[in-house]
C-alpha positions in Angstrom: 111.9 145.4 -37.4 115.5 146.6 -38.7 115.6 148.7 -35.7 115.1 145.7 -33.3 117.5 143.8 -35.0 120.3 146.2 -35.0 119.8 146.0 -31.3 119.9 142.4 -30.9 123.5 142.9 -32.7 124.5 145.2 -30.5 123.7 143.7 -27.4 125.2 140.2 -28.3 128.3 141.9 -29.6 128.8 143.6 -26.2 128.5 140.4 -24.5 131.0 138.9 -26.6 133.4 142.0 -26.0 132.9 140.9 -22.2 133.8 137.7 -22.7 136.8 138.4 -24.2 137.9 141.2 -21.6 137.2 138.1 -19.2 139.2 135.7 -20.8 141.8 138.3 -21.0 141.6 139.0 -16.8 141.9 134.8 -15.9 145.2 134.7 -18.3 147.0 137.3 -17.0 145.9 136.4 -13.4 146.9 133.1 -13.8 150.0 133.6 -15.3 150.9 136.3 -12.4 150.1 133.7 -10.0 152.2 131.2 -11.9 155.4 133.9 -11.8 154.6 134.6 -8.3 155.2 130.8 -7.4 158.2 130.4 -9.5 160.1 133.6 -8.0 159.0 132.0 -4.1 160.3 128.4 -5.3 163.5 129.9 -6.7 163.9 132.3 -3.6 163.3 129.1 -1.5 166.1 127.5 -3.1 168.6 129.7 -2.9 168.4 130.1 0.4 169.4 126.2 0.9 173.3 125.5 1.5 174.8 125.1 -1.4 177.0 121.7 -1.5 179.6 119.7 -3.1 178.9 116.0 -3.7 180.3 113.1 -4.7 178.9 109.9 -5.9 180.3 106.7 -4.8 180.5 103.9 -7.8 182.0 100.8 -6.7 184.8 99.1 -4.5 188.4 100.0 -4.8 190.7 97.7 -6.9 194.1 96.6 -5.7 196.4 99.2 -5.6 199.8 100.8 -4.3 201.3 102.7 -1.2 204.4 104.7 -1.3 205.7 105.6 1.9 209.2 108.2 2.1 211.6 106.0 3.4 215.4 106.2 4.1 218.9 104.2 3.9 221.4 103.2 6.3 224.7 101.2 6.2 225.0 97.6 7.2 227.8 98.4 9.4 229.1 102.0 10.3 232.0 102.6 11.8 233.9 105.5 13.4 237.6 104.5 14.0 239.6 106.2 16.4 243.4 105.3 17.3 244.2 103.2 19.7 248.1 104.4 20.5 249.1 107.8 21.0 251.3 109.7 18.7 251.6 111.5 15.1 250.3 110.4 11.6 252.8 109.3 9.7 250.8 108.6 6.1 247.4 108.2 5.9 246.6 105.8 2.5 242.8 105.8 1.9 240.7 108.7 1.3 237.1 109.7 1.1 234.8 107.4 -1.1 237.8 104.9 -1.7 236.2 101.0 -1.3 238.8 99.2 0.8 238.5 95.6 1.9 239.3 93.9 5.4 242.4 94.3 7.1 243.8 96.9 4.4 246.2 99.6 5.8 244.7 102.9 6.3 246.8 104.8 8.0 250.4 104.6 9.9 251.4 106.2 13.7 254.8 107.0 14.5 254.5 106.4 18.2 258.2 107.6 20.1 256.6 107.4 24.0 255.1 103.5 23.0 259.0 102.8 21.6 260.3 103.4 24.5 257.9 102.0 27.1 258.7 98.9 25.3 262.1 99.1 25.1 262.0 99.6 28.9 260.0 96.9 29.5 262.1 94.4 27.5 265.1 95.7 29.8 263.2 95.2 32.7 262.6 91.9 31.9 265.8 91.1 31.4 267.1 92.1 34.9 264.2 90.1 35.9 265.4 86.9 34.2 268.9 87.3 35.3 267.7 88.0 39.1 266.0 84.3 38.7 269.1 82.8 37.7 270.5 84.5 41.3 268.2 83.4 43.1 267.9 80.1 41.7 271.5 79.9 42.6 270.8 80.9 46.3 268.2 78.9 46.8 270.4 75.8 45.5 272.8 76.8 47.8 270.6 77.3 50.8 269.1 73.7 49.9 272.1 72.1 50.4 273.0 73.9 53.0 270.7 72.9 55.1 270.9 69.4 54.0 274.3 69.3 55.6 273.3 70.7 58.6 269.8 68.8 58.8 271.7 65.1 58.6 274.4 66.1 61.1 274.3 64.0 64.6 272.5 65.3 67.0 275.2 67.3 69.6 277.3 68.0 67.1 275.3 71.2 66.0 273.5 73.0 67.7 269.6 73.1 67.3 269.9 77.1 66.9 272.0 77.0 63.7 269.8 74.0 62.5 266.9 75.7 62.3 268.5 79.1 60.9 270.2 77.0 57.8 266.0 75.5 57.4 265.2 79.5 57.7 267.5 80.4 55.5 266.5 77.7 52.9 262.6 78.8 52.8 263.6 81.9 52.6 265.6 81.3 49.7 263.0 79.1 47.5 260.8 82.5 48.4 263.0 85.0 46.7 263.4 82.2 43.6 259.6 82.5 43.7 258.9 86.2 43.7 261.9 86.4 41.0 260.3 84.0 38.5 256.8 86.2 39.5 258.1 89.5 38.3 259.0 87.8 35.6 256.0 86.7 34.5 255.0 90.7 35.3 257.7 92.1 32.9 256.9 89.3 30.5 253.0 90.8 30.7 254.2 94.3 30.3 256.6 93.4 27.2 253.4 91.5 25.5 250.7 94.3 26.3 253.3 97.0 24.9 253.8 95.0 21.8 250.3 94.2 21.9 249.6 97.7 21.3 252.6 98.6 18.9 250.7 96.5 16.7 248.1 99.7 16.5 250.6 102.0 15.0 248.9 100.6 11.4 245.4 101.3 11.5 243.5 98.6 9.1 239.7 98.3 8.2 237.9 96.3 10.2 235.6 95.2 7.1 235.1 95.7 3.5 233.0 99.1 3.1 233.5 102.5 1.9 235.8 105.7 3.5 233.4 108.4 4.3 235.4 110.6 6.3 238.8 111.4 6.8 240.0 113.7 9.4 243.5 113.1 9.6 246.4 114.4 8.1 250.4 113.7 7.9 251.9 114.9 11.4 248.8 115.6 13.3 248.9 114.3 17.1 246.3 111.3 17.9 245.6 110.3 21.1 244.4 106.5 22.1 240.7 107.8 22.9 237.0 107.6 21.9 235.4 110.2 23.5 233.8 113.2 22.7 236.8 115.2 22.7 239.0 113.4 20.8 238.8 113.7 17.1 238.3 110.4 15.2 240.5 109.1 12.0 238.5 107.8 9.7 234.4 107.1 9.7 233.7 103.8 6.8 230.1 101.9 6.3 229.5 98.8 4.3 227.0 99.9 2.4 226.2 96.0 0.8 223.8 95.2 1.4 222.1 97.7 2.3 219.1 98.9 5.1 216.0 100.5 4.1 213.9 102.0 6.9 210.4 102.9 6.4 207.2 103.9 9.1 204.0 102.4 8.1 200.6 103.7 9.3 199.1 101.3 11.2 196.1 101.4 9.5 197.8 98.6 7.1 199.8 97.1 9.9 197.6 93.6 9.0 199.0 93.3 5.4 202.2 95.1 6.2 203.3 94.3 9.7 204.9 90.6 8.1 208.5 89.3 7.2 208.3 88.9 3.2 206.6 91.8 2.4 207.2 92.6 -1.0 208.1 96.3 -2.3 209.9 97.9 -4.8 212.2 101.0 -3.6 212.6 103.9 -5.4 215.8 105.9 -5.4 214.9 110.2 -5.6 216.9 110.3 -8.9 213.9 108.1 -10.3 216.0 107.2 -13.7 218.0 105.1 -11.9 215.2 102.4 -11.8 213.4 100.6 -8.9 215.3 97.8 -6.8 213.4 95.3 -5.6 213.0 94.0 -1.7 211.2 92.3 0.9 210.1 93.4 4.4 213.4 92.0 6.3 211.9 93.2 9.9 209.2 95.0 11.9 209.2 96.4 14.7 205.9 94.3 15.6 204.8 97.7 18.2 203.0 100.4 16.8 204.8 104.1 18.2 201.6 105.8 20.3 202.7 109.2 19.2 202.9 108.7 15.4 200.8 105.9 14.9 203.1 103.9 12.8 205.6 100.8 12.7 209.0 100.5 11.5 209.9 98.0 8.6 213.3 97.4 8.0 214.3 95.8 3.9 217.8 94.7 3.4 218.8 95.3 0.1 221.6 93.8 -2.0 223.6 96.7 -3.3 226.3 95.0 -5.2 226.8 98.1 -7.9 226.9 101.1 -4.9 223.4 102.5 -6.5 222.0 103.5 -2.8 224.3 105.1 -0.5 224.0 105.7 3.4 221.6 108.0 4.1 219.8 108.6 0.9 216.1 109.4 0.8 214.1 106.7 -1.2 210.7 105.8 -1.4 209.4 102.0 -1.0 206.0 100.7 -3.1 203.9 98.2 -1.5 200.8 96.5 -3.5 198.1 96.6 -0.9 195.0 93.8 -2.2 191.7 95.8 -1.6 189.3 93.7 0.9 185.9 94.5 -0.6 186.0 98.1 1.1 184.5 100.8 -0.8 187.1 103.8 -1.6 185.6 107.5 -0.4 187.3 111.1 -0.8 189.1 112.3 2.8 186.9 115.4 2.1 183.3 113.1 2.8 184.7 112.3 6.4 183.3 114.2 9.5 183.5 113.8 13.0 181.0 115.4 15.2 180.7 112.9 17.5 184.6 111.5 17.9 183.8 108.7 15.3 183.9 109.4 11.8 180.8 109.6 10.0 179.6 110.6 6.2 176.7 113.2 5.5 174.8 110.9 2.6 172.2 113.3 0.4 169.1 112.0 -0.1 166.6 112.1 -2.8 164.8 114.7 -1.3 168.4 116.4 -0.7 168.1 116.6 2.7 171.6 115.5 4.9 171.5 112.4 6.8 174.6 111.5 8.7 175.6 107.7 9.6 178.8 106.5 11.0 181.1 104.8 8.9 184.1 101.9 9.4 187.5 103.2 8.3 189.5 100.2 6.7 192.5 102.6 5.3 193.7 105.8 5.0 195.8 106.8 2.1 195.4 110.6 2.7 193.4 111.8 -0.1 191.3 108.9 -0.4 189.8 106.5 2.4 188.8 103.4 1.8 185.9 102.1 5.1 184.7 99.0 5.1 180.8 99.7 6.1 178.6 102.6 6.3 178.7 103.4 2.5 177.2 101.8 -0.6 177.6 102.2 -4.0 175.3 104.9 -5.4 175.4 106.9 -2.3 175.6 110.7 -2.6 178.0 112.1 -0.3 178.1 115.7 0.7 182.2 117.1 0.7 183.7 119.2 3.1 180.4 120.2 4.8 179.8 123.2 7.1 179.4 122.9 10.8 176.5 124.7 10.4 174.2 122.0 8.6 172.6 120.1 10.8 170.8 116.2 10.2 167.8 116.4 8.0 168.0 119.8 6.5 167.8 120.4 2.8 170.7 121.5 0.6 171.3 122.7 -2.8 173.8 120.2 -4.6 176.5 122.0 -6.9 177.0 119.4 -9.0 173.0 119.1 -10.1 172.6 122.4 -10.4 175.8 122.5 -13.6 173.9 119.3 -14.8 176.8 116.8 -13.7 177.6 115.3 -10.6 181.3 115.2 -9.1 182.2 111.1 -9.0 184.4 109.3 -7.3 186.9 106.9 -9.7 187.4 103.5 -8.0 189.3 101.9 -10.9 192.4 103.3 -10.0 194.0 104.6 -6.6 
């Protein structure tokens, strides 16, 4: 009997040995299995594209553009001389302010002296050759009235009608006289006409910018390209602002009343504020802009010609959602959006572009809040196919802010 219970012992402790050794086998099958899986699911993802996203969170608020824009004068003048001859003082220089009708500079003009002299000589003998032939002509006149009334057969016909000759004649030559004086008289008045040119005065109030004329120097009465100019002046009050708009705000922009603020480059000099004066109400085909002119009161001199500013507009969002640049593709001419969806596969869809403010574009359908948008994707992903998204895989997700511009 003890013998056949030791092997009853025996027997079941073999069996439970197995059992164990079983046990043992499933766990470490199953977990190989389970490793196996995990290494093909992780080899499977990193074989997707690996993307950037963005999530969009809500509509753009109002907001400002800033376009480079730059000054001109109100008036800008290049003044040349209008007599030939030498400087004689020059009394305004370079950034002086001078006021209408001041004197700038004074020619000395020696040929212009004596043209008019001449001319008023000429007129003279002119005059006195009226009074001559006034004189003949009286005396021709009566004349002929003698021999016009004598009786018939006391003169003859011949001298009758030389004495009428003679008298037409005579109111002729009083005629032409009193014509070349009216000729000399001409002369005299376009000479002194011109003397009056020998003092070169502003032709408005404005600011010297150039002066290329000194004491002595020979000016000729010319304005072309080869003759050197006295002085160059602006009025600089008030003052032009030119900007070009994109015409992808031309329907809030393109108006008279516009308000902006401009923005000198040194910015601690404050903003100045303005109003769109003018447009050019065409949009340039090349550039794809318009060109808004702001006149500006400049009383204190702060802009000056030519100066690079830059003008502010407040531009009223229009219930368009604002998008990174970056989200933007076009495949197929129009701009569309690659959206990532739950199952992170790329679907694209066109979208409505409302504005463009370079980093940012704000389109006006094709988007909706909460939509996941792939950035700066690669030609090479195609619609529907899966992707790896950067931003889930370092447990955040890159957003787009749409409080502020």
């Amino acid at each position: 009997m003890p013998s056949l219970d030791m092997g009853r012992i025996l027997r079941r402790a073999a069996l439970g040995v197995s059992a164990v050794l079983l046990i043992g086998f499933l766990v470490v099958h199953a977990g190989r299995v389970h490793a196996d899986h995990s290494l093909a699911r992780e080899a499977e993802a990193t074989a997707l594209p690996l993307v950037d996203t963005a999530v969009v969170t809500g509509a753009a608020n109002d907001g400002s553009l800033t376009l480079p824009g730059d000054t001109a004068a109100w008036y800008e003048s290049t003044i040349y001389a209008r007599v030939s001859g030498y400087v004689a003082h020059w009394d305004v220089n370079i950034g002086d302010q001078v006021s209408a009708g001041q004197l700038m500079a004074s020619i000395d003009t020696p040929e212009l002296d004596a043209q008019l002299s001449a001319a008023r000589a000429k007129l003279r003998v002119a005059q006195a050759q009226v009074e001559v032939k006034a004189a003949d002509a009286q005396f021709a006149r009566s004349t002929y009235a003698r021999w016009r009334d004598s009786p018939r057969g006391v003169v003859s016909e011949q001298e009758r009608e030389s004495k009428k000759a003679i008298d037409s004649a005579a109111v002729a030559g009083l005629t032409a006289a009193r014509a070349e004086v009216s000729l000399e008289e001409a002369e005299v008045e376009r000479l002194s006409a011109l003397q009056q040119f020998k003092s070169v005065v502003a032709p408005y109030a404005g600011t010297v910018t150039q002066r290329r004329i000194d004491i002595g120097d020979l000016v000729t009465a010319d304005s072309s390209t080869n003759t050197t100019p006295l002085f160059r002046m602006v009025q600089d009050d008030p003052m032009r602002v030119f900007v070009d708009v994109p015409q992808s705000v031309a329907s809030e922009l393109m108006k008279v009343g516009v308000p902006a603020q401009v923005i000198p480059s040194d910015a601690s000099e404050g903003t100045i504020a303005g109003a769109i004066t003018r447009t050019s109400n065409a949009i340039d085909p090349k550039a794809r802009t318009f060109r808004a002119e702001l006149d500006i009161a400049n009383h204190d001199h702060k802009l000056v010609t030519g100066q690079y500013v830059q003008v502010a507009f407040v531009l009223h969002n229009r219930g368009s959602q604002q998008i990174p640049a970056a989200a933007l593709v076009f495949r197929s001419g129009e701009p569309e959006v690659a959206q990532l969806t739950r199952d992170r596969a790329v679907h694209f869809h066109p979208v409505t572009i409302d504005r463009d403010d370079g980093d940012t574009v704000e389109v006006s359908s094709g988007v909706a809040t909460g939509d996941r948008l792939v950035l700066n994707i690669n030609s090479a992903i195609v619609e529907g196919q899966k992707v790896r998204d950067n931003g889930a895989q370092r447990g955040q997700t890159a957003t787009v802010a749409m409080s502020e511009r």
